[in-house]
Each structure stands twice: as structure tokens, then as C-alpha cells.
C-alpha positions as CSV (number, residue, x, y, z in Angstrom):
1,X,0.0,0.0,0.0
2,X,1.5,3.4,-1.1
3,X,2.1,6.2,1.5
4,X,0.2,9.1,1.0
5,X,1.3,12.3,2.6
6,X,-0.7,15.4,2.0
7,X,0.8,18.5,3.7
8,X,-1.9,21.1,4.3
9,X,-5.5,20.3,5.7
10,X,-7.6,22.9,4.0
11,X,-10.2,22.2,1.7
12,X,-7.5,21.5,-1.2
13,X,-5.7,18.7,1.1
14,X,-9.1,17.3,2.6
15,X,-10.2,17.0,-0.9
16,X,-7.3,15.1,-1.9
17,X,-7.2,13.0,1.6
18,X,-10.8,11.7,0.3
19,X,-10.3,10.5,-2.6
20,X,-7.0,9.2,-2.5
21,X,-6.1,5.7,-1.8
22,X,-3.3,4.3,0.1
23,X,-2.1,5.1,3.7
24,X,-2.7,8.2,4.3
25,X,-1.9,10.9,6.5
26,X,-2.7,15.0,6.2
27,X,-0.2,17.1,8.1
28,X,-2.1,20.5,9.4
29,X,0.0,23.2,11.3
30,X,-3.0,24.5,12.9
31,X,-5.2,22.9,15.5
32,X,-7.9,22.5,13.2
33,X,-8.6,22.0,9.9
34,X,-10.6,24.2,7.0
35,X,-7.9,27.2,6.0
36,X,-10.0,29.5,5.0
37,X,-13.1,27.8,5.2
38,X,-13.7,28.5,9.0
39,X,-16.3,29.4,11.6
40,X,-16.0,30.5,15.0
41,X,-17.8,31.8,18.0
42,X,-17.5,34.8,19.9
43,X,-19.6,36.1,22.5
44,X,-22.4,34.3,21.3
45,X,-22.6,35.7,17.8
46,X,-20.9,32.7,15.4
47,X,-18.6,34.9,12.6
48,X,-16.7,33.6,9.3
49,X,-13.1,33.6,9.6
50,X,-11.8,32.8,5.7
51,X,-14.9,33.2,3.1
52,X,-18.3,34.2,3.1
53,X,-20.0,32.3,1.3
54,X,-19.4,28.9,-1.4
55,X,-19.5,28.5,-4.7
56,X,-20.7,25.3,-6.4
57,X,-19.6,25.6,-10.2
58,X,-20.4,22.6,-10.5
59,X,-17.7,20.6,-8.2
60,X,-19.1,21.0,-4.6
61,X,-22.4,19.5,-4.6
62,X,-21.2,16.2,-6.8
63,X,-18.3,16.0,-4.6
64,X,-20.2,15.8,-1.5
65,X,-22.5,13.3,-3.6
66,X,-19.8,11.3,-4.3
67,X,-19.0,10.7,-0.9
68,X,-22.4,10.3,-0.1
69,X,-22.6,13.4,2.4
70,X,-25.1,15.9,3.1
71,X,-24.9,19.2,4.3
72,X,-28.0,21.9,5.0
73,X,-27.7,25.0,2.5
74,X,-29.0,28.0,2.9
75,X,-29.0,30.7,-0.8
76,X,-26.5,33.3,-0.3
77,X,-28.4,36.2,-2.0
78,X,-26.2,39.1,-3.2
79,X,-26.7,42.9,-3.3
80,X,-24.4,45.4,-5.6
81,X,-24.1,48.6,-5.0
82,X,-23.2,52.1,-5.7
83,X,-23.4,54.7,-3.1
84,X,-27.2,54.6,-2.0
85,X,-28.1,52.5,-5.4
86,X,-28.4,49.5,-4.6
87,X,-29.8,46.1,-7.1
88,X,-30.6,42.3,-5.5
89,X,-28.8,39.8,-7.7
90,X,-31.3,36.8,-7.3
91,X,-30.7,35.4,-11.4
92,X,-29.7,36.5,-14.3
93,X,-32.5,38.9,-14.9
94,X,-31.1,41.3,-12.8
95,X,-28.5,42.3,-15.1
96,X,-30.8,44.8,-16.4
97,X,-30.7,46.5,-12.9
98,X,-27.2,46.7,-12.9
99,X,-27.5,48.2,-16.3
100,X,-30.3,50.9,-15.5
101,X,-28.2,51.5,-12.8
102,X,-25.0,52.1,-14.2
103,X,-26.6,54.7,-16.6
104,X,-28.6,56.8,-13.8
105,X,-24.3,57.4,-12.6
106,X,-23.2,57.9,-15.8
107,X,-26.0,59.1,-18.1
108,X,-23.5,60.3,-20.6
109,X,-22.1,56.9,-21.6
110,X,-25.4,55.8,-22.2
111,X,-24.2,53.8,-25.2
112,X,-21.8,52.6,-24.7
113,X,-22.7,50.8,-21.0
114,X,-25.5,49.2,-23.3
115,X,-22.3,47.7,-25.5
116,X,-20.4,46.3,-22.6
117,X,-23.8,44.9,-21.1
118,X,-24.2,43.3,-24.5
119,X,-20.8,41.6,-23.6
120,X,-21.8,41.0,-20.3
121,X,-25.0,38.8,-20.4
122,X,-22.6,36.5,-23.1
123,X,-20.3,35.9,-20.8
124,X,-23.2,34.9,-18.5
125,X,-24.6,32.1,-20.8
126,X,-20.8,31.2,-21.3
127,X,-20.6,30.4,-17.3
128,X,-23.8,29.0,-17.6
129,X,-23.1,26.5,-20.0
130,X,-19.8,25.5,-18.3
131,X,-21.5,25.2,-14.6
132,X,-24.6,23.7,-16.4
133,X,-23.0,20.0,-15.8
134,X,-20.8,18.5,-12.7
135,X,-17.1,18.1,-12.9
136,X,-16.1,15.1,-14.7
137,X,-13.5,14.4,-12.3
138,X,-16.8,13.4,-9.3
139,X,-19.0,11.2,-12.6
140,X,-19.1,8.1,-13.3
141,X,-18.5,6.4,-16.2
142,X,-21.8,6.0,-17.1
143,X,-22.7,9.4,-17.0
144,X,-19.6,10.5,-19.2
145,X,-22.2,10.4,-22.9
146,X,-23.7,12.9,-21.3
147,X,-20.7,15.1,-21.8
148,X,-21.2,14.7,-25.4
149,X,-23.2,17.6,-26.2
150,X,-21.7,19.4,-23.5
151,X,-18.5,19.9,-25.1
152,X,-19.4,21.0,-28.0
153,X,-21.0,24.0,-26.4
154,X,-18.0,23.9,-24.0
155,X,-15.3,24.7,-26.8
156,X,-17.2,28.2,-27.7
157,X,-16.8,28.6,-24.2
158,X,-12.9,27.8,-23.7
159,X,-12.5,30.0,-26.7
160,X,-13.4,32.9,-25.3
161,X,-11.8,32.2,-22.3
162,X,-8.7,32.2,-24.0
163,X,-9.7,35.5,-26.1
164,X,-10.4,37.3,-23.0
165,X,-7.7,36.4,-20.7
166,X,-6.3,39.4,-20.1
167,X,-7.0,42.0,-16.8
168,X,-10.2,43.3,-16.4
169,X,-9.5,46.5,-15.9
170,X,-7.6,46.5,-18.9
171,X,-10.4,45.1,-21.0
172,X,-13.2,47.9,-20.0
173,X,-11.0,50.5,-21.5
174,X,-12.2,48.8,-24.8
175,X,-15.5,50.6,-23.8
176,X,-14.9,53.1,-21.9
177,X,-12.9,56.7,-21.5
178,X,-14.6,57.4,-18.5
179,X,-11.6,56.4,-15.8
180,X,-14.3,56.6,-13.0
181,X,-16.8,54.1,-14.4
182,X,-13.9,52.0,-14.9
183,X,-13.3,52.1,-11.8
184,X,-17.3,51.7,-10.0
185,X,-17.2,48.5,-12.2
186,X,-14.1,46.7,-11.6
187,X,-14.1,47.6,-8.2
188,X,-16.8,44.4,-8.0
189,X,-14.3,41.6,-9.0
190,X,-11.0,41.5,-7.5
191,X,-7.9,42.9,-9.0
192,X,-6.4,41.9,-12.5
193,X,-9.1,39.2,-12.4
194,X,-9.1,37.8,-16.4
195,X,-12.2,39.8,-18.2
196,X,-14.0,36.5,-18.8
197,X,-14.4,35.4,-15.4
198,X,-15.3,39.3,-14.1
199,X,-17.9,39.6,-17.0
200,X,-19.5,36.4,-15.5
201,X,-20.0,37.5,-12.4
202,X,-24.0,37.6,-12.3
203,X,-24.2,34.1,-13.0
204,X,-21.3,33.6,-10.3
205,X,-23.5,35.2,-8.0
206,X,-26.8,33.4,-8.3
207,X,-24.2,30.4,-7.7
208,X,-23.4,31.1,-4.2
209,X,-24.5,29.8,-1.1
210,X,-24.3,29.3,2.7
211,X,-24.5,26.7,5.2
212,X,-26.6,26.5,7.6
213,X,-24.2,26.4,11.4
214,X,-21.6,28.4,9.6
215,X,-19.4,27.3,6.5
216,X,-16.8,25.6,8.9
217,X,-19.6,22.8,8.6
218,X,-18.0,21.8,5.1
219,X,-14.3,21.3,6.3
220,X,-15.9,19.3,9.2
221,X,-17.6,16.8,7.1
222,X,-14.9,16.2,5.1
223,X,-12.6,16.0,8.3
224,X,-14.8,13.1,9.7
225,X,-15.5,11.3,6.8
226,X,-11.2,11.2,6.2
227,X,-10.6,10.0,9.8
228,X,-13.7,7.3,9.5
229,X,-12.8,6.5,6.0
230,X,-9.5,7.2,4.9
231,X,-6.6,7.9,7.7
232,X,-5.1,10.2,10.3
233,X,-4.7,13.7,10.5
234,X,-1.7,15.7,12.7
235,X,-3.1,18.8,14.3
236,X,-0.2,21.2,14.9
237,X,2.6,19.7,13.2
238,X,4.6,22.0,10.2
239,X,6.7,20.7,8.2
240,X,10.1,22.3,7.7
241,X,11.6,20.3,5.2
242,X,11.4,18.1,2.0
243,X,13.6,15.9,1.0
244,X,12.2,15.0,-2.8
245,X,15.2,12.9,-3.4
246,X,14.9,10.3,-0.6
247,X,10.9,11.2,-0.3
248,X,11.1,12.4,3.0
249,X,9.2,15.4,5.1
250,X,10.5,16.5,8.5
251,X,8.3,18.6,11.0
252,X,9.2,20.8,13.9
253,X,10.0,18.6,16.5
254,X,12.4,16.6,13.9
255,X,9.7,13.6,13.0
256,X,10.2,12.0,9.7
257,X,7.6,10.9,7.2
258,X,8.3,8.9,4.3
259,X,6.0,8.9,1.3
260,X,5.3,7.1,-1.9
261,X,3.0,10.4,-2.9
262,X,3.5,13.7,-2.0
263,X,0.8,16.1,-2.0
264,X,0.9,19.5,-1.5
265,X,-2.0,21.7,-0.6
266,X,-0.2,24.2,1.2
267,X,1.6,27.7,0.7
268,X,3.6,27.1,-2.4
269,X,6.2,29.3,-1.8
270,X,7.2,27.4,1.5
271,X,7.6,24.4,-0.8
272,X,10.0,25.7,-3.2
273,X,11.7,27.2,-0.3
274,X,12.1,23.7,1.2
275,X,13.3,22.1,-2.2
276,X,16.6,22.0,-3.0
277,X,17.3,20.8,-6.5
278,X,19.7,22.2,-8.9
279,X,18.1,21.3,-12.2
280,X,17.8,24.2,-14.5
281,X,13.9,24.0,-14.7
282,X,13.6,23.1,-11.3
283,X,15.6,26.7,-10.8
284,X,13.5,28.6,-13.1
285,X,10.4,27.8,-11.7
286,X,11.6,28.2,-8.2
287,X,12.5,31.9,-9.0
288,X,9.3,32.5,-10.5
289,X,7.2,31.0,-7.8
290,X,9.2,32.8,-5.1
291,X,9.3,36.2,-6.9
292,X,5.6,36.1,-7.5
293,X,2.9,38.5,-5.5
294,X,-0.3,37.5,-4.8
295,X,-3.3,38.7,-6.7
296,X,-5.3,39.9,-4.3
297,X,-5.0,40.0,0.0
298,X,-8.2,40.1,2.1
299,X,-8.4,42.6,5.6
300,X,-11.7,41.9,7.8
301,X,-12.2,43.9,10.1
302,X,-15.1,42.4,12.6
303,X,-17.8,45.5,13.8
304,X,-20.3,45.2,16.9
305,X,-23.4,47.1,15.9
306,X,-26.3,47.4,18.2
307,X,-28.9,47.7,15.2
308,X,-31.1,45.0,14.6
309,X,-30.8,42.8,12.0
310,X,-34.6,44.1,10.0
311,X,-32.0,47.3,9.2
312,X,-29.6,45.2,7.8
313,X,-32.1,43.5,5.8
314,X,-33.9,46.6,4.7
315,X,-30.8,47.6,3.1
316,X,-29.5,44.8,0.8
317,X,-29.1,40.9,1.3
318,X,-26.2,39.4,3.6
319,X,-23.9,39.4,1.0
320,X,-23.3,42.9,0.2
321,X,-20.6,44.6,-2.5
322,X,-20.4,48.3,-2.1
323,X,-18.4,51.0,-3.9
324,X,-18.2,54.3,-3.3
325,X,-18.2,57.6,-6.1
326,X,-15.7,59.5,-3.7
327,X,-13.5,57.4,-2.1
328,X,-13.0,54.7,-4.7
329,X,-13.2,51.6,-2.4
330,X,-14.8,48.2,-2.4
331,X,-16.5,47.1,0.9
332,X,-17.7,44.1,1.9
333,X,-20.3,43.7,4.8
């Protein structure tokens, strides 16, 4: 039996720890596991501590099928905003809000908004169509002649993926002069996000959703059904080194584990940092990986209002995107 080591026990290594086979082990610095799918409780009032909400796109719910778990979901409905305009994102439909929206701000690019939305709602059936099916990867085979069709819609699809991979913010200047609308728009998606995936966004938003005793539930699921099913997991243990050449990891009190498989669902730069090979491709990459900056980094900042939650509610939905004319800021709340 091969020995499985899987070195992070997030959602990416609890993932892996399920559907692997062998003997395997998940080694998780912290005292728990999820990352940044996480709950906890404070003062009686139970808060998110990673992300707010999940998306299925396909892959979540056949997943949990696949393993034959069930978890109580809740929709995550979304509100957009712009300064005290705010639209509910409950389908598709809604686009047109945005739209009327956008041209009450801006009612002197009247035109060309109704171009970009054009673009918008294509990019929509696009998603559609590519979350309209599970991931391959959780069918079975007898399911796969259903892909049939699929695909051929799918390859329009990957095709404009490929056309529009470039930064968002970079593609809206194909529409627009107007620096400030560029920015009230792209200030929904995160930074340097590709186009396609930005554009999509109203179908990505319908997608979302929450689970009922906070999302932590997911991690936690997949946590017991890896101990009942699978193997063992190490609660604050790091690893410090990798040895790829003898297939060794060490952790911080100097405990070896050999492996036959080696996964890694942790920070990738403490990986390459680890890894000491002096192939020229191994090099290469290393200095890539290492020299690279994230996309995007995430500050929340955790408020005690005494306002009850009907105000709240009268406002937008719980999942809330706000940008501001003046200050040029997303917010999320």
C-alpha cells in the first residue's frame, strides 16, 4: 500500500485526503482544519473567519454526492451597490438592474454601457453552460455520454476564455474613456481578475451559497469522513523540510515521514523554499514561484453594531458589494 502524505489540511488537502487511496496521512500546522473555510464563535454571535459564502460551479455538490454526504444549505443572495443604489442579484434577470443603474451614474455613456452589457449577459450564458454539468472528475462512467453535447458548447466557451484572458481593468477600456466608471465596475471583481471570469459575475452570483451552522460545517464533514474513512490527520505539526530525493518530510520537532506520494496543498512558496534541487527547470520555476505577488489580500475587520438585523435587511441581502463615487473603495459587509 503506497504512503500518502498530504501537507496542508484545507479544503484543497481534505479534498485530496478523500479520494485518495493508500495510507494516508494530512499534516495541518494549525489545531484545526478548513484554512479558509472556517467558523467561529464569539460572544455568542458565530462569525466567518476565511470566506463568506461557497460557490458550487459545479464541483461542490457532486463532490459531497460522491461521498455520499449531506450538508443543510442556505442561498447566499447578493446585493451590488453604488453609493445609495443598490440592485438584488437573485438570477440573471437582474442584469438589467445593474445596467439601469449604471446609466442613472453615468448618463453620458449611455451607449456605450449598453455595448459592454451586451458583452456582459454573453459571458453569463458562457458560465452558464460550463457550470450547467458536474465536474467530470466526481461522474461516473456511465454518466460520461452525457458530456457529449456538452462539449461542443464547451469549446465556444474555452474559446473565449482564451480571447479574454487578459485583466479586467484592462479590458473595460475597450468601452470606456470614462476612468471613473472603470473604476465603479471593476471595483466588483478582484484585482487583474481575467475579463471572462469578471464579466461572468452575475451568474457567479446566483451560484453562491451558505451553510446552515456556519461554513466551517463543510471542512468538518470532510474531516470526519477522512478520519472514519480514509486515515489520520496531525493537528499542529509543520513541516520544515522536504527531502524529494529520498521522499522524506520532516516537521518541527524533527519527526520523519516517508511517502510514496507527496501532496501539497499548502503555501507554495514554503515548498519551493524547502526544495533543494539544482536542475535548471527546477531553478527557473523556483524563481518564479518565489518572486511572485499574490493577486489579491483580504483585511476583515469584525464591527459590533447594536442595530437590529430588520435594518440590515432593509438595506440589501447578507452578501453585500459596495463601492463608493468619492473614495473609490470596495466594501464588503
Amino acid at each position: 500500500m503506497k504512503k500518502v502524505v498530504i501537507v496542508g489540511g484545507g479544503i484543497s488537502g481534505l479534498t485530496a485526503g478523500c479520494f485518495s487511496q493508500g495510507d494516508i496521512t494530512i499534516i495541518e500546522k494549525n489545531e484545526k482544519c478548513g484554512g479558509l473555510v472556517n467558523s467561529f464563535v464569539k460572544d455568542g454571535f458565530r462569525f466567518e473567519g476565511g470566506v463568506r459564502a461557497l460557490l458550487n460551479s459545479g464541483i461542490i455538490f457532486p463532490m459531497l454526492e460522491k461521498l455520499n454526504l449531506a450538508l443543510d444549505v442556505l442561498p447566499n443572495y447578493v446585493s451590488v451597490g453604488v453609493e445609495d443604489k443598490i440592485i438584488d442579484v437573485k438570477s440573471k434577470e437582474n442584469i438589467k438592474d445593474y445596467e439601469i443603474m449604471l446609466k442613472s451614474l453615468y448618463p453620458e455613456n449611455t451607449n456605450e454601457i449598453s455595448n459592454f452589457i451586451k458583452v456582459v449577459k454573453k459571458m453569463v450564458d458562457y458560465i452558464e453552460i460550463l457550470y450547467s454539468v458536474k465536474n467530470p472528475l466526481f461522474a461516473d462512467k456511465s454518466e460520461y455520454f452525457k458530456y457529449l453535447p456538452w462539449i461542443l458548447k464547451a469549446l465556444k466557451v474555452f474559446m473565449a476564455m482564451k480571447n479574454m484572458n487578459i485583466p479586467v481593468e484592462k479590458y473595460l477600456k475597450k468601452f470606456f474613456e470614462n476612468n471613473s466608471l472603470i473604476d465603479i465596475i471593476s471595483q466588483h471583481f478582484f484585482k487583474n481578475i481575467p475579463a471572462f471570469y469578471a464579466l461572468s459575475y452575475f451568474y457567479i452570483y446566483t451560484d453562491y451559497f451558505y451553510l446552515k451552522g456556519g461554513l466551517g460545517t463543510f471542512p468538518k464533514k470532510l474531516e470526519e469522513y477522512f478520519l472514519k474513512e480514509k486515515g489520520e490527520i496531525l493537528y499542529n505539526t509543520k513541516v520544515v523540510s522536504v527531502d524529494v530525493e529520498k521522499k522524506v518530510v520532516l516537521d518541527q520537532n524533527g519527526k520523519k515521514y516517508p511517502y510514496d506520494i507527496l501532496i501539497w496543498a499548502a503555501d507554495l512558496k514554503e515548498l519551493y523554499k524547502m526544495v533543494n534541487l539544482t536542475s535548471r527547470k527546477f531553478l527557473k520555476e523556483k524563481e518564479k514561484i518565489l518572486n511572485g505577488k499574490p493577486a489579491e489580500s483580504v483585511y476583515t475587520l469584525y464591527l459590533a453594531v447594536d442595530v437590529p438585523p430588520e435594518e440590515f435587511k432593509r438595506i440589501s441581502h447578507g452578501h453585500f458589494f459596495l463601492c463608493t463615487l468619492q473614495k473609490r473603495f470596495r466594501r464588503y459587509s
